[in-house]
VOGU-3710 file (C-alpha; in Angstrom, 3 decimals, decimal comma):
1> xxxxxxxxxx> -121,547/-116,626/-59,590  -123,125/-118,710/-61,846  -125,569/-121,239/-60,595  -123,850/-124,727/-59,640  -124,595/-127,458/-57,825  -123,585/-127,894/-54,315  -121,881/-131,699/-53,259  -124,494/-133,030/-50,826  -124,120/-133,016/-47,098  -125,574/-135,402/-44,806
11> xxxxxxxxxx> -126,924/-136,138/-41,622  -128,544/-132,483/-40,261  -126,419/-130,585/-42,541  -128,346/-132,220/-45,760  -130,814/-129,950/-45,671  -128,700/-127,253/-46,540  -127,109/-128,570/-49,876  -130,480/-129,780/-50,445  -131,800/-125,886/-50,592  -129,531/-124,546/-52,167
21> xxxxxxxxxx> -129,489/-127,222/-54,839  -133,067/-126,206/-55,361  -132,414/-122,383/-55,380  -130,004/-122,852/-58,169  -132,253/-125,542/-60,543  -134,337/-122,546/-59,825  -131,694/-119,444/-60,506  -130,924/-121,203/-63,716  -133,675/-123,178/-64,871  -136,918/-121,278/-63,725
31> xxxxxxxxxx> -138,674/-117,850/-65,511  -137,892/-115,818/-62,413  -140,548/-112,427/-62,665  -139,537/-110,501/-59,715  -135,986/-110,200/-57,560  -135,984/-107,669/-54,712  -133,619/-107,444/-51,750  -130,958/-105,152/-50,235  -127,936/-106,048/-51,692  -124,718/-105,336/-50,126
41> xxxxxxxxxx> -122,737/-101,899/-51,406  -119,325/-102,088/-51,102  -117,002/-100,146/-53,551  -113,803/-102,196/-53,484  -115,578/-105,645/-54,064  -114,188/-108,577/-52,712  -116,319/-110,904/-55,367  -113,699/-110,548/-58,176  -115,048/-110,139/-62,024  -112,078/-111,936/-63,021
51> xxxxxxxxxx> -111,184/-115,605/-62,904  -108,048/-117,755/-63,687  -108,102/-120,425/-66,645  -104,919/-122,276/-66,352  -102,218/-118,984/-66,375  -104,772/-116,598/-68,002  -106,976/-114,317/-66,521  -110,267/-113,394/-67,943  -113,516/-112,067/-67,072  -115,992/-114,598/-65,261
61> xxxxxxxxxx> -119,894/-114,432/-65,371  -120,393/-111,320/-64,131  -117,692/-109,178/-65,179  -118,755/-110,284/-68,424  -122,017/-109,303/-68,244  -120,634/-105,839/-66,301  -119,094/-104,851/-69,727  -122,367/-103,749/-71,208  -121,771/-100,731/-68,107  -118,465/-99,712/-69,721
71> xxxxxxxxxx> -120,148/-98,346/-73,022  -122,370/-95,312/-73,640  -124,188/-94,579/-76,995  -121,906/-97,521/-78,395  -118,659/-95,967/-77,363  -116,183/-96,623/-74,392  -116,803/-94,516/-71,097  -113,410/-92,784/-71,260  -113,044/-92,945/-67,982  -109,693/-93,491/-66,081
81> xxxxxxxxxx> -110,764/-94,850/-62,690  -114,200/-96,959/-63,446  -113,732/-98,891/-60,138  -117,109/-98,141/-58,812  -118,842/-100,028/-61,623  -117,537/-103,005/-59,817  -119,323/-101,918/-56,473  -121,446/-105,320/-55,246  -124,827/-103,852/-55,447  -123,982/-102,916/-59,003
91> xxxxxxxxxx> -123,222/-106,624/-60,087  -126,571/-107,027/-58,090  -128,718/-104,830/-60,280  -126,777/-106,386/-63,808  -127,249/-109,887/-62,376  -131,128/-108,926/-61,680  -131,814/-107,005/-65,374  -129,945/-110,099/-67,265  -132,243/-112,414/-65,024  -136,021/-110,291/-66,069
101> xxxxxxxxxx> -134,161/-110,159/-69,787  -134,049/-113,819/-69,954  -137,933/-114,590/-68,415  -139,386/-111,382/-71,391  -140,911/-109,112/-68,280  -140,902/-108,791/-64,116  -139,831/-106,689/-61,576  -136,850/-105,768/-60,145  -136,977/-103,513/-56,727  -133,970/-102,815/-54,555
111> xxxxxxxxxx> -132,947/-100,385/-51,951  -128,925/-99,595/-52,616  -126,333/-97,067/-52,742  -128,114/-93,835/-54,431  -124,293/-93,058/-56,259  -125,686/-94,196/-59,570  -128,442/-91,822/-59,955  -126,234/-89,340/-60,828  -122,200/-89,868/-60,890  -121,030/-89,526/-64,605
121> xxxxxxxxxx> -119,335/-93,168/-64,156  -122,637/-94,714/-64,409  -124,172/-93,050/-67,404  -123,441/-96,591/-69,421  -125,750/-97,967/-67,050  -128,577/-96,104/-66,473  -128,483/-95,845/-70,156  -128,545/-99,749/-70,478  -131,436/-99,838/-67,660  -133,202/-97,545/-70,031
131> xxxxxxxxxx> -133,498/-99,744/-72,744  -134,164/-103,202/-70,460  -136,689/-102,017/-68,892  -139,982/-100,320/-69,947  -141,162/-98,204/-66,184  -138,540/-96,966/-63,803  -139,343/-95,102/-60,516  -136,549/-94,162/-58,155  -137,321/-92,830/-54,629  -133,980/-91,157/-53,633
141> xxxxxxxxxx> -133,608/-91,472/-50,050  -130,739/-89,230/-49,257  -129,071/-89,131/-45,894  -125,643/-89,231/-47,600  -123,419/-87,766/-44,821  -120,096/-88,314/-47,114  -121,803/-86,172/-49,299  -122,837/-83,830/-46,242  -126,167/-83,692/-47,804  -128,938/-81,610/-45,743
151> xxxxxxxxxx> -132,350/-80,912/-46,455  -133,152/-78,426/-48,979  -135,053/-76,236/-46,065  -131,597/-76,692/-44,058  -132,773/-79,106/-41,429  -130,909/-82,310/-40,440  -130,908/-84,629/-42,999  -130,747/-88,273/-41,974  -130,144/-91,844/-42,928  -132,677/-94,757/-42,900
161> xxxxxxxxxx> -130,215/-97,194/-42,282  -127,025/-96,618/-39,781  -124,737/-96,008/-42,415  -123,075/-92,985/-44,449  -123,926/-93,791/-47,814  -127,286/-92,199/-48,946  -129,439/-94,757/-50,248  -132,234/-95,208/-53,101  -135,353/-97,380/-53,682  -134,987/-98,480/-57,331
171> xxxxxxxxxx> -138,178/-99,949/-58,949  -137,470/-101,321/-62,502  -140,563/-102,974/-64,525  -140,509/-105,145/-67,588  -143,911/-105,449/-69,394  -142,943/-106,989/-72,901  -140,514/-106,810/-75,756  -141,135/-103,502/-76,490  -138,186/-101,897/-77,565  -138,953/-98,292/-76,476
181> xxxxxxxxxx> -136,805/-96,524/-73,802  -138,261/-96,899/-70,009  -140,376/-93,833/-68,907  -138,241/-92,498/-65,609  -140,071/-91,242/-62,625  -138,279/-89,520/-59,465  -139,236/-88,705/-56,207  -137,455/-87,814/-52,616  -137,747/-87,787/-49,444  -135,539/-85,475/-46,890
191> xxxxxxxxxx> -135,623/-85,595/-43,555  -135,429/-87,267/-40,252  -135,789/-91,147/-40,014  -138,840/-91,101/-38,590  -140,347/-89,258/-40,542  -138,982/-90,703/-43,665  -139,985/-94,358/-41,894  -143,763/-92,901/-41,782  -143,921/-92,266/-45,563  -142,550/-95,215/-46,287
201> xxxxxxxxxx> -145,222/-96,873/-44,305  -148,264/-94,658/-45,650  -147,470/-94,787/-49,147  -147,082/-97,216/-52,059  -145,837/-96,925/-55,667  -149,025/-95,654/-56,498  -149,301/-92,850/-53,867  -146,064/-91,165/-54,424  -145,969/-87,767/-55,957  -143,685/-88,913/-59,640
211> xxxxxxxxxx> -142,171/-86,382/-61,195  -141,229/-87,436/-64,761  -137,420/-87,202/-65,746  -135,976/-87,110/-69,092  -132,408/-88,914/-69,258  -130,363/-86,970/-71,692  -127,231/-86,813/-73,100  -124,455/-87,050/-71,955  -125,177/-88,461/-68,559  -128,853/-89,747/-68,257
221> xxxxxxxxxx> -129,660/-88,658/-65,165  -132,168/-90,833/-63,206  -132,475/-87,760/-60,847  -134,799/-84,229/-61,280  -132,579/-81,357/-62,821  -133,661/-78,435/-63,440  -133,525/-77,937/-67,302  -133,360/-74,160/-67,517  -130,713/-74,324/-65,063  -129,114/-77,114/-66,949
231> xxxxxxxxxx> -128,720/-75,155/-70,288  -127,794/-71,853/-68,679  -124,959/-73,997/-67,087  -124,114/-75,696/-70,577  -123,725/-72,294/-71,690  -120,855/-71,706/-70,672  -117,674/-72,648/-70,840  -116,203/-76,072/-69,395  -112,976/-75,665/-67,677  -110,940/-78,128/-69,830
241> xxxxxxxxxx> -111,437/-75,613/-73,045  -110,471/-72,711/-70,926  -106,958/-74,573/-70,200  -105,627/-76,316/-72,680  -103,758/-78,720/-70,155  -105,324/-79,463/-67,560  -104,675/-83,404/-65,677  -105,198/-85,230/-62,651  -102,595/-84,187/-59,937  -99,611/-87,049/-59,104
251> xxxxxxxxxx> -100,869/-89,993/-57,455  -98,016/-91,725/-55,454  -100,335/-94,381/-53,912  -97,359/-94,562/-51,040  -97,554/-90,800/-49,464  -96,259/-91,898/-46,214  -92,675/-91,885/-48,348  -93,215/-90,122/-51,326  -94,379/-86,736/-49,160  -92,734/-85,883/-45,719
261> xxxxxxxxxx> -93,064/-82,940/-43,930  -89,434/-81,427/-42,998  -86,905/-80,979/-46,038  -84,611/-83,114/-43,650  -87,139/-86,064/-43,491  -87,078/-86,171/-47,406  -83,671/-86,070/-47,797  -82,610/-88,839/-45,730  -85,455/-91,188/-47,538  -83,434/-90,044/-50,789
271> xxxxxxxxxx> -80,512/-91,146/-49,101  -81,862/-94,418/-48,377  -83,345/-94,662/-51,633  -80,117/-94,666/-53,596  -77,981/-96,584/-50,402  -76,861/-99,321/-52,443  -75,759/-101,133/-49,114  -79,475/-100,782/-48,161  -81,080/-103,505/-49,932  -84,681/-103,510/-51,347
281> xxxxxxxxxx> -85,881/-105,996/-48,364  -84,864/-103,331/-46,042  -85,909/-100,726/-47,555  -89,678/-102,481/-47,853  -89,428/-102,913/-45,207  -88,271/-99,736/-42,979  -91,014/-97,518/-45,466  -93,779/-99,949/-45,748  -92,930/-99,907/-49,725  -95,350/-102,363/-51,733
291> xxxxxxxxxx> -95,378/-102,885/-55,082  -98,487/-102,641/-57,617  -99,087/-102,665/-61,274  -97,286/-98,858/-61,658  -94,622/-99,229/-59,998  -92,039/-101,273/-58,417  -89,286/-100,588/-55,774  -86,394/-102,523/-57,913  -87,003/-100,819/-61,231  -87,707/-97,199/-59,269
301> xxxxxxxxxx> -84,051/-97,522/-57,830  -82,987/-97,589/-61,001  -84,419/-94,350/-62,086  -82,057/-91,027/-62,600  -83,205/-89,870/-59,069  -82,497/-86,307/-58,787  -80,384/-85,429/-55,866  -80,946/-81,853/-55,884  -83,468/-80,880/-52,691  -86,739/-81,836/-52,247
311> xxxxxxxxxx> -89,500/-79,727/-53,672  -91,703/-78,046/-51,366  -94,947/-78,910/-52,969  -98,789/-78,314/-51,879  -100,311/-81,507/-50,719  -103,528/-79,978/-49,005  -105,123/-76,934/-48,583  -102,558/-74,478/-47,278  -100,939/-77,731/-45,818  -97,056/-77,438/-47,232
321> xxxxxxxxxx> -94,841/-80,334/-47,154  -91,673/-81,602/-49,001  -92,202/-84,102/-51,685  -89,594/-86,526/-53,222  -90,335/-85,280/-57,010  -90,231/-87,834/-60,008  -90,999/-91,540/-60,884  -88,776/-92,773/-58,374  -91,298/-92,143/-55,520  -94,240/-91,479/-57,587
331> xxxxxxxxxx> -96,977/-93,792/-59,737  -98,338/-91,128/-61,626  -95,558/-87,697/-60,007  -97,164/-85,525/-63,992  -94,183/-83,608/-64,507  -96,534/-82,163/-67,379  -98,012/-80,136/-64,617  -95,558/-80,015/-62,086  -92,190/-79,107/-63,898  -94,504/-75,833/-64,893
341> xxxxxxxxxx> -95,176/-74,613/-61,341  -90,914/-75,599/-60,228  -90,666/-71,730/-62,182  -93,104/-68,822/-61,247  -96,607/-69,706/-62,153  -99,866/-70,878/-60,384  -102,145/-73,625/-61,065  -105,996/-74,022/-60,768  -107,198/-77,062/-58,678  -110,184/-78,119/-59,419
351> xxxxxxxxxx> -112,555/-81,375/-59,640  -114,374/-82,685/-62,002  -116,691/-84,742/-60,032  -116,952/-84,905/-55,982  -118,767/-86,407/-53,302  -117,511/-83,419/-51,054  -118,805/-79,650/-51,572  -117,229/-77,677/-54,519  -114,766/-75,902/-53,908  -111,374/-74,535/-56,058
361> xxxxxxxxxx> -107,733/-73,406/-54,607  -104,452/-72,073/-56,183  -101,379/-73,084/-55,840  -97,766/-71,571/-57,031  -95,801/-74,964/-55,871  -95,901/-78,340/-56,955  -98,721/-80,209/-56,087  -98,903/-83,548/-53,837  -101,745/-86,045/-53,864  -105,696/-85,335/-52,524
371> xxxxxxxxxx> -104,629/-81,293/-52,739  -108,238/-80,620/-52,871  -110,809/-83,330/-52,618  -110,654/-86,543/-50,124  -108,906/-89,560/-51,608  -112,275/-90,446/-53,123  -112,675/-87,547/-55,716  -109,469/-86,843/-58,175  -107,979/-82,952/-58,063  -107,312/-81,398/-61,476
381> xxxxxxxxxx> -104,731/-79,115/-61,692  -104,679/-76,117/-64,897  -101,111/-74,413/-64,523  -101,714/-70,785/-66,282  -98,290/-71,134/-67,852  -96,579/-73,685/-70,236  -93,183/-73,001/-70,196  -90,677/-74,556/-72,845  -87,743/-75,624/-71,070  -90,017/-78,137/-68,766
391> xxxxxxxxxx> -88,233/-81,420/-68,138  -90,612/-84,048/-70,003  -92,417/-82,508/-73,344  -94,496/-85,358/-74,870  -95,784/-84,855/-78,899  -99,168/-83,678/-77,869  -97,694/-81,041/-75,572  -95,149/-79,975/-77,644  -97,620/-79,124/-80,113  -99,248/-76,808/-78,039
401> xxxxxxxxxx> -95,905/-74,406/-77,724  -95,441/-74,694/-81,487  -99,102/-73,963/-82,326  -99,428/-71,107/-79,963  -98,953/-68,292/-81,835  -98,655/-65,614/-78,632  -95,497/-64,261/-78,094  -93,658/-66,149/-75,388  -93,301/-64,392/-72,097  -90,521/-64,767/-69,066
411> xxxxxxxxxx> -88,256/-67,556/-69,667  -90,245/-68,551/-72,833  -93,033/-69,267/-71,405  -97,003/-68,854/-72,688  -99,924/-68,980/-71,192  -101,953/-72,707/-70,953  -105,239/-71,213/-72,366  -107,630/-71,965/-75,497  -106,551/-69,435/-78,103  -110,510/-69,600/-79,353
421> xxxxxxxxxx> -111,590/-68,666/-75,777  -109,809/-65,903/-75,392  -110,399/-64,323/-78,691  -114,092/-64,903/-77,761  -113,629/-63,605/-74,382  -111,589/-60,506/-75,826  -114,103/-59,867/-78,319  -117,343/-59,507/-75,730  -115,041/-57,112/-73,462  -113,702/-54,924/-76,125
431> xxxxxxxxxx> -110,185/-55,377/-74,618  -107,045/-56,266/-76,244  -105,025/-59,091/-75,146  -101,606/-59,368/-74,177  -100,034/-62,738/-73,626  -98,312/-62,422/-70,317  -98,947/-60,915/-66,951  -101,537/-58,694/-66,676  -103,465/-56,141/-69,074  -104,163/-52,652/-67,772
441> xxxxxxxxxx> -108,068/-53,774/-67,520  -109,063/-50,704/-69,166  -107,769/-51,484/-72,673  -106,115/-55,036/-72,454  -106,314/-57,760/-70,379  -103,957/-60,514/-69,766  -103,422/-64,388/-68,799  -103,431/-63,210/-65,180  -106,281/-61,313/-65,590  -108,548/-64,169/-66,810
451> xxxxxxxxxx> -107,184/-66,480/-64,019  -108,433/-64,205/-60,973  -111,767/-63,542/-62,879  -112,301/-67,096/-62,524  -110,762/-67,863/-59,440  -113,304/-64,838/-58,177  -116,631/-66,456/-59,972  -115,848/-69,790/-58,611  -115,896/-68,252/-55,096  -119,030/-66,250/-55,385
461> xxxxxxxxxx> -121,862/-68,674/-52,927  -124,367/-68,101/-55,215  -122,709/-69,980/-58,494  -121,776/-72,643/-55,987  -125,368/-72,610/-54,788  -127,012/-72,533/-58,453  -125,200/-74,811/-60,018  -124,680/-77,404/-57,068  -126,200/-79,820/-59,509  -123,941/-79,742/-61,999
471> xxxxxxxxxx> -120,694/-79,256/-60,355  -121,156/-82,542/-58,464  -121,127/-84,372/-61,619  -118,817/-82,357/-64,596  -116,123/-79,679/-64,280  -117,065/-75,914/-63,411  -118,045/-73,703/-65,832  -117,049/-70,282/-67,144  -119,489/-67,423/-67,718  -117,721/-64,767/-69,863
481> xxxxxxxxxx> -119,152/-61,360/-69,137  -119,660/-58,385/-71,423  -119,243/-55,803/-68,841  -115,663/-54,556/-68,652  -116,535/-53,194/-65,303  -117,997/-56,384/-63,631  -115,029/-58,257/-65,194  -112,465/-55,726/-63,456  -114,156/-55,853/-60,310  -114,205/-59,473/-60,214
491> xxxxxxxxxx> -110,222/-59,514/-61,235  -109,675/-57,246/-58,440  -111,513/-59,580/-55,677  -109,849/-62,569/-57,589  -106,895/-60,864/-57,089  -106,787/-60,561/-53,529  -107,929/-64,358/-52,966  -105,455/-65,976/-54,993  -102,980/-63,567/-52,400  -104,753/-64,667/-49,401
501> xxxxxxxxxx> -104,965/-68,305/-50,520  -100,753/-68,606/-51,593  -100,173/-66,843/-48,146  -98,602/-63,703/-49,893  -101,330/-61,517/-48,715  -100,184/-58,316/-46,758  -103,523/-59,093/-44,661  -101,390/-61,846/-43,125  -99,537/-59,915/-40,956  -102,729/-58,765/-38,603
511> xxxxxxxxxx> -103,081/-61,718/-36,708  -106,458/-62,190/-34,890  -105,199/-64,915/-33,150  -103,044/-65,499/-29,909  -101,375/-68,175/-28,558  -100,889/-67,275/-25,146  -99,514/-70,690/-23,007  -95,972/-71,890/-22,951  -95,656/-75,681/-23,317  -93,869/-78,378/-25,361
521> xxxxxxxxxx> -96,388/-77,885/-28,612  -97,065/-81,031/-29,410  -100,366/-81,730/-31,085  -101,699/-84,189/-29,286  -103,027/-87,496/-30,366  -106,256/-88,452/-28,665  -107,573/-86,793/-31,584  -110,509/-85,262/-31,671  -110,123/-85,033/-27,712  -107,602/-82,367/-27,572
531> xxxxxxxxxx> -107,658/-81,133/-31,044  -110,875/-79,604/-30,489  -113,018/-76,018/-30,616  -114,551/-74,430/-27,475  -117,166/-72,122/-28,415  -117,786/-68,978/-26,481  -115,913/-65,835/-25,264  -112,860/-65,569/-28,691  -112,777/-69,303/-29,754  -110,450/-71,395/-28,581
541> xxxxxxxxxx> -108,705/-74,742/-30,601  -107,111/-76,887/-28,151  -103,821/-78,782/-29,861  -103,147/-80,943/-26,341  -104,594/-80,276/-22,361  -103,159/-76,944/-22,300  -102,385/-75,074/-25,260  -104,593/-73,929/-27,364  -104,663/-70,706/-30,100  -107,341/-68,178/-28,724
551> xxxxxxxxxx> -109,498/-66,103/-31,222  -110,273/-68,266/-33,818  -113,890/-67,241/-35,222  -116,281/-70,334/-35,485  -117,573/-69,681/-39,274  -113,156/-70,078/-39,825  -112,948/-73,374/-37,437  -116,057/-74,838/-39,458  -114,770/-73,639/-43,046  -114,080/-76,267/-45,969
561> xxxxxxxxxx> -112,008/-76,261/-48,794  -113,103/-79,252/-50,622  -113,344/-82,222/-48,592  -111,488/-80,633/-45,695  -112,363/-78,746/-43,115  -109,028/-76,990/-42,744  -108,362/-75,810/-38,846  -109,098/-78,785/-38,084  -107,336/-81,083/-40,769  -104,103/-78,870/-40,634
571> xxxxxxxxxx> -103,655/-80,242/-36,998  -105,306/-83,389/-37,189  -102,357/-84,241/-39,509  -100,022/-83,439/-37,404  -101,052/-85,335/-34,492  -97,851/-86,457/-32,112  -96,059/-83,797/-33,862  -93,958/-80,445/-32,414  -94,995/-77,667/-33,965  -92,099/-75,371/-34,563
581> xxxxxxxxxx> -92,516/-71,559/-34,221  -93,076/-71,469/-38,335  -95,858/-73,680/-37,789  -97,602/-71,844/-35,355  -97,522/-68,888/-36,905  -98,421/-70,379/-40,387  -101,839/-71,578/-38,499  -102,668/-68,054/-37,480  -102,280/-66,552/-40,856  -104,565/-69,162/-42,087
591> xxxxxxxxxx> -106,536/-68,054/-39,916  -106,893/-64,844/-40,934  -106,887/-65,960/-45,029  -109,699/-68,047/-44,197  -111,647/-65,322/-42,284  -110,648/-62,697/-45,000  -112,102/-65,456/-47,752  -115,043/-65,422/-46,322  -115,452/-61,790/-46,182  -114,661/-61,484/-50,327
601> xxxxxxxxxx> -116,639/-64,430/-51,236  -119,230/-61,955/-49,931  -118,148/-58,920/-51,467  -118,064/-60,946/-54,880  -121,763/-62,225/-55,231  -122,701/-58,146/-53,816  -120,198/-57,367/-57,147  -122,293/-59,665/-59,373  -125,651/-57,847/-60,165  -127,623/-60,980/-61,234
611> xxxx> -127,315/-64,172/-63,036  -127,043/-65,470/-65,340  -123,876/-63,261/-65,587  -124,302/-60,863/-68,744
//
């Protein structure tokens, strides 16, 4: 807020209006030199950047001065959910740079959410902290367990406060005028509180091993990356010129009716939906339906609402459920993507930035919301075919099936990839390509082919590992081999993981799992009481007191795809649930895709002889 006076109190309360009548002659009148605190971090900011002036709305103080955080080398951010630039301690540090701008020089120092060092949202920013400010030293603190971050040595890595979110000490100095961009220094410390608490204590600005950082284009990073590692990543090929569409998945912002898990549970919401006896108060009110600024439940009931069956649609990893498909239910429901995957096709999920560990998954269905990533990080989804006769064609995508001069395959259909890629990729292999289906890998290749060499390289541990950096912040990348043979071998394991992974796999049908107790199969909800894993003897996961599935390998209970840990999020979900005999036997063959994953993520890096891959 901007600084005001208070209306004076009296009797023992005067003494308050009195102080902070003084702190704001002195917020708005004085050359304050130095601000330092702890400022609160909370990403969905109850101190608005808005205001109303009689029936308009427009930006107060801050959000005013937040703008400057919205721009990059002159030009917007681009990005389509910017939310986090309106996090408290962000307003904080603006606040705090305008107020050392306005006195010529200080000192600003403040321990606070570490998420700006490096998230590609906040590139305006550091950018703009760059040119305010003439020294910057940031001592990244870690202990980010949303992140899941350990030490690099694999030890525990821990918080200094009692909260999830990592934190940073952020040191910004102001000597003069000078125009010049701030010299960045970084240094870390991992580790257990107390020992982090006894460096803190030992050492001063002064004392600290710096290690000088360079903020580039396009992100300046206020964080230590490795630059050979950095180009060698740049070198290849981002994801979104691989596949010429690729979008966020649907966003329904209401999954509780949009996505149900029985065909029969959809149904009868459609039912209700288009019940004109049922009136919109009731049906508010028996869905929990609110309105926001992309949708509303009177003009959705007004939609075309296709009464044909629900779709059975991916909304998590190997998590299946029934989704009511178009605008009707959905903000955002991208028939762009999913009217491609209603036909045979597959899709590559991805992310382009996550707080979670990388990770990628397939899927031949339509996809739901938070497929891949918690709600926090947005899933992309790259169907490998466009076909023609897809519901909603807009101008830009109809360009792409006019311009694409490949013949078109099964039910005119063509594959969704960059016509300058593959004639790149074509031309280091030697191979010929043919537009649909697969080549015969020893003179052509096809669309298929290119989609399991990827989905294989994005599984090997050691381009995870590598390039951690870099897939936190930006989409995956592509290396396009030379070698004919590696890039056979890797379609091959890719092959058999995009199987495993759609649950087509004849490796399903060897169960390692038993379920041996007879009972009423409910999950049950004193979650994570029941639904739990007993180490020792085969593994056991325990769905209520007494019935559990017997066998299941720890390194498969503790695996992640994405933000989820999936044994354990399949049932979690399901919590005061039956689980039919479908269901039960659907857990036990992920079971055994999970432990078969893990066994050809192995075999890929051994396939790989070194990288960067040649």
């Amino acid at each position: 807020e901007a600084p005001s006076e208070w209306q004076k109190l009296f009797g023992a309360y005067r003494i308050l209006s009195e102080e902070a009548n003084a702190a704001s002659r002195v917020k708005r009148d004085l050359p304050i030199m130095v601000v330092l605190g702890n400022p609160p971090y909370s990403g969905h900011s109850a101190n608005s950047s808005w205001e109303m002036v009689g029936k308009r709305k427009r930006l107060n103080f801050i959000g005013q001065l937040l703008q400057d955080y919205y721009f990059v080398d002159g030009k917007p951010l681009g990005e389509k959910n910017p939310k986090w630039l309106q996090d408290d301690y962000v307003k904080f540090i603006r606040w705090s740079q305008w107020r050392i701008e306005r006195t010529g020089k200080g000192v600003l120092a403040l321990i606070t959410n570490h998420g700006y060092l490096d998230n590609p949202t906040f590139r305006g920013m550091r950018q703009q902290l760059i040119k305010a400010f003439d020294e910057i030293y940031i001592l990244n603190l870690h202990g980010n367990s949303k992140k899941k971050e350990v030490s690099p040595d694999g030890s525990t890595d821990e918080n200094v406060f009692d909260i999830q979110q990592g934190v940073a000490i952020g040191i910004f100095i102001k000597n003069s005028t000078d125009e010049n961009p701030a010299k960045v220094y970084f240094a870390e410390l991992w580790g257990s509180r107390e020992d982090k608490y006894n460096i803190l204590n030992n050492q001063d600005i002064l004392s600290t091993s710096w290690s000088e950082v360079l903020p580039e284009l396009p992100f300046y990073f206020f964080a230590a990356i490795n630059p050979n590692l950095r180009l060698e990543f740049d070198a290849y090929i981002k994801l979104t010129s691989v596949f010429e569409r690729t979008l966020l998945g649907p966003n329904s912002h209401r999954d509780h009716f949009a996505v149900a898990f029985t065909s029969e549970e959809a149904s009868e919401r459609i039912a209700d939906f288009v019940n004109p006896s049922i009136s919109d108060e009731e049906l508010r009110q028996r869905y929990s339906l609110d309105d926001n600024r992309d949708w509303s439940l009177h003009k959705a009931r007004k939609f075309n609402i296709d009464h044909s069956s629900p779709l059975r649609c991916l909304y998590r990893p190997f998590d299946y459920r029934f989704m009511l498909y178009g605008r009707f239910a959905f903000d955002f429901h991208r028939p762009e993507i999913n009217d491609n995957l209603i036909n045979y096709n597959f899709a590559l999920i991805s992310t382009r930035q996550t707080k979670e560990l990388f990770s990628v998954l397939v899927s031949n269905k339509p996809a739901g919301q938070h497929k891949l990533a918690t709600p926090y990080d947005g899933s992309y989804l790259s169907p490998l075919y466009i076909y023609s006769n897809e519901r909603e064609v807009n101008s830009k995508q109809s360009h792409i099936l006019k311009s694409n001069s490949w013949r078109q395959g099964k039910q005119g259909r063509i594959p969704n990839l960059n016509p300058d890629f593959v004639s790149a990729f074509a031309s280091r292999l030697g191979l010929s390509f043919v537009s649909d289906g697969h080549g015969d890998l020893a003179t052509t290749f096809g669309p298929e082919d290119i989609f399991h060499y990827i989905y294989a390289v994005f599984h090997s541990p050691t381009y995870r590992q590598r390039y951690a950096e870099f897939l936190k912040i930006d989409f995956p990348r592509v290396p396009m081999t030379a070698s004919p043979e590696l890039f056979r071998k890797l379609c091959i394991l890719g092959e058999e993981l995009v199987a495993l992974h759609l649950l087509e796999s004849p490796y399903l049908s060897q169960l390692i799992t038993r379920y041996p107790v007879v009972g009423d199969n409910i999950v049950e909800k004193g979650f994570p009481k029941f639904v739990s894993y007993e180490e020792g003897g085969p593994g056991y996961v325990y769905i209520n007191k007494s019935q559990y599935f017997e066998g299941v390998p720890k390194e498969v209970w503790e695996f992640h795809v994405g933000g989820y840990q999936v044994c354990e999020k399949w049932l979690k979900d399901r919590r005061g649930r039956q689980l039919s005999f479908d269901d039960l036997m659907h857990y036990q063959k992920v079971v055994v895709a999970l432990k078969e994953t893990i066994r050809l993520m192995g075999e890929i890096d051994k396939a790989i002889p070194g990288w960067p891959i040649e």
